[in-house]
C-alpha positions in Angstrom: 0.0 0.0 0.0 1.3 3.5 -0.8 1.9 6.4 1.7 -0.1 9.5 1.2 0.8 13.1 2.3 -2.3 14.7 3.2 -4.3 16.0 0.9 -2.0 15.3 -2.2 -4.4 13.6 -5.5 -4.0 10.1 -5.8 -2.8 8.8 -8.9 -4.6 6.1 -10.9 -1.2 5.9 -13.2 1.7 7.3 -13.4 1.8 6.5 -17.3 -0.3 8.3 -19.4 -1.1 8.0 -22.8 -2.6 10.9 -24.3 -5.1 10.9 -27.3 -3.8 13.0 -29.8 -5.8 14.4 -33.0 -6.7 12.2 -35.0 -8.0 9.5 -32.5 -10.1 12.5 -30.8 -11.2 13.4 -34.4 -12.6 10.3 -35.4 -14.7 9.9 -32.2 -15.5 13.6 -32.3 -17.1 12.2 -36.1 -18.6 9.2 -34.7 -20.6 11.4 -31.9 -21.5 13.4 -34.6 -23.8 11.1 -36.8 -24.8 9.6 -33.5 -26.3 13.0 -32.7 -27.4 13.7 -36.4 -29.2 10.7 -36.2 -30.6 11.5 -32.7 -31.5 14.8 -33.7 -33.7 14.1 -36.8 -35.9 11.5 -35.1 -36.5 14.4 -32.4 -37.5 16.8 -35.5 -39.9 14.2 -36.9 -41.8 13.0 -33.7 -41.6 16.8 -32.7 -41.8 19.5 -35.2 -43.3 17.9 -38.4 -46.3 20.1 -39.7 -44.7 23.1 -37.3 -44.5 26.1 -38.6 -41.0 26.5 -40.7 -39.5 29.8 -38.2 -40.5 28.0 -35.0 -39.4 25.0 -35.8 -36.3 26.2 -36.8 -35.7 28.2 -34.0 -36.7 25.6 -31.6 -35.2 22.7 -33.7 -31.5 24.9 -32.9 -32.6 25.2 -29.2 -33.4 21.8 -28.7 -29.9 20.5 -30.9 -28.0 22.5 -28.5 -29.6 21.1 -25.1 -29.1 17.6 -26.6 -25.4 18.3 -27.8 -24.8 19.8 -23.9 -26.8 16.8 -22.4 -24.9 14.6 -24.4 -21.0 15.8 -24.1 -21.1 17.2 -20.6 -23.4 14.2 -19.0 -21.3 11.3 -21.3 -18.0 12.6 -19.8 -19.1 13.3 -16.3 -20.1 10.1 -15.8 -18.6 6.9 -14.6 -17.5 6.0 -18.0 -15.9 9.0 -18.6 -16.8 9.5 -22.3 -19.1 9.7 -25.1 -20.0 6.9 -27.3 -17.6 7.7 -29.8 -14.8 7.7 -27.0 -16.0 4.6 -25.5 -15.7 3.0 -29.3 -12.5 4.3 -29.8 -11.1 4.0 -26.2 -10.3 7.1 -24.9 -11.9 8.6 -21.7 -11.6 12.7 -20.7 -10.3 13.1 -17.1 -8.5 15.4 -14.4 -4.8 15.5 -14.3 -4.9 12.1 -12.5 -7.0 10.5 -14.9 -9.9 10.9 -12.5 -13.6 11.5 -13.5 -14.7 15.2 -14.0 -17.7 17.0 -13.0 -20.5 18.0 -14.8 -19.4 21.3 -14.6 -15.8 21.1 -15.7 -17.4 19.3 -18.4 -20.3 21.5 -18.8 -17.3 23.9 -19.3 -15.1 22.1 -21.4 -18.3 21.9 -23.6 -19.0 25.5 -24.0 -15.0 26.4 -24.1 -14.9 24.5 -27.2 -16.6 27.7 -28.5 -13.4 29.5 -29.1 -11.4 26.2 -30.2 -13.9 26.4 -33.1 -13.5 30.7 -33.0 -9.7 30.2 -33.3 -9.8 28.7 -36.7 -10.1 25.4 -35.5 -6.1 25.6 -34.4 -7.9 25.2 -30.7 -9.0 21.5 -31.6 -5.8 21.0 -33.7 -3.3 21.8 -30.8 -4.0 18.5 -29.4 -1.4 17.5 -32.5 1.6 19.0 -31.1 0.9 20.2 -27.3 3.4 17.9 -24.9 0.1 16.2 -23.3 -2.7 16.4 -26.3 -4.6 19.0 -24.8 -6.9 21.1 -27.0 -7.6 24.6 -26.4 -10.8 24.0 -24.5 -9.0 20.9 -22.4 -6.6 23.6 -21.5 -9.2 25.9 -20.5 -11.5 23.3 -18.5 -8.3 21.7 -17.0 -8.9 18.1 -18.6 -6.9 15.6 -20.7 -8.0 12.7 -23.0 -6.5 9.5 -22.4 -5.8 6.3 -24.8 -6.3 2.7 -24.0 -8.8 3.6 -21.2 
């Protein structure tokens, strides 16, 4: 069993791999269709016959709550990732590998606002930064890990 000084994290690992671009792109894709897909069946059982500017409006509303529910609820739980991560292998923690909350994830969620605004060179920093963090893992304090 391992000594602990008080109140210092306990580490799950000390060897890390981190996810790097690619790997996060590709489940980034597969969560994507997964919440295409998701998405249209909630416009048909919803909004068909709705009038065209309401459902629009409400159609963007409801895409965004499901996109929040799904990112910041997925990697907040116990498996610590979406679909597309669980497929791929990869789970989003702390610095320790531990799971987040749903408000550093809720976070993480809405900081990918200005990986997007940046160009998209947020997102693609996770090819050369030392420990694969994107812009908005930077931001929320969170890493992606491989082989999870």
């Amino acid at each position: 069993m391992e000594d602990q000084i008080l109140d210092a994290p306990v580490r799950k690992s000390d060897n890390f791999t981190y996810a790097g671009f690619w790997i996060r792109f590709a489940a980034y894709f597969i969560d994507g269709i997964i919440l295409t897909i998701a998405q249209y069946f909630l416009a048909l059982v919803f909004f068909s016959g709705a009038d065209l500017f309401a459902t629009n409006y409400t159609l963007s509303l409801v895409s965004l709550l499901v996109g929040v529910a799904y990112f910041s609820g997925m990697e907040s739980s116990a498996r610590q990732a979406t679909i597309g991560k669980i497929l791929l292998k990869l789970k989003v923690g702390d610095a320790q590998g531990g799971q987040i909350t749903f408000g550093n994830a809720l976070g993480r969620y809405f900081a990918k606002i200005l990986s997007f605004l940046t160009l998209l060179i947020g997102f693609m920093m996770a090819g050369w930064d030392p420990k694969k963090q994107a812009l908005h893992d930077k931001i929320a304090g969170t890493y992606v890990f491989e082989g999870a």
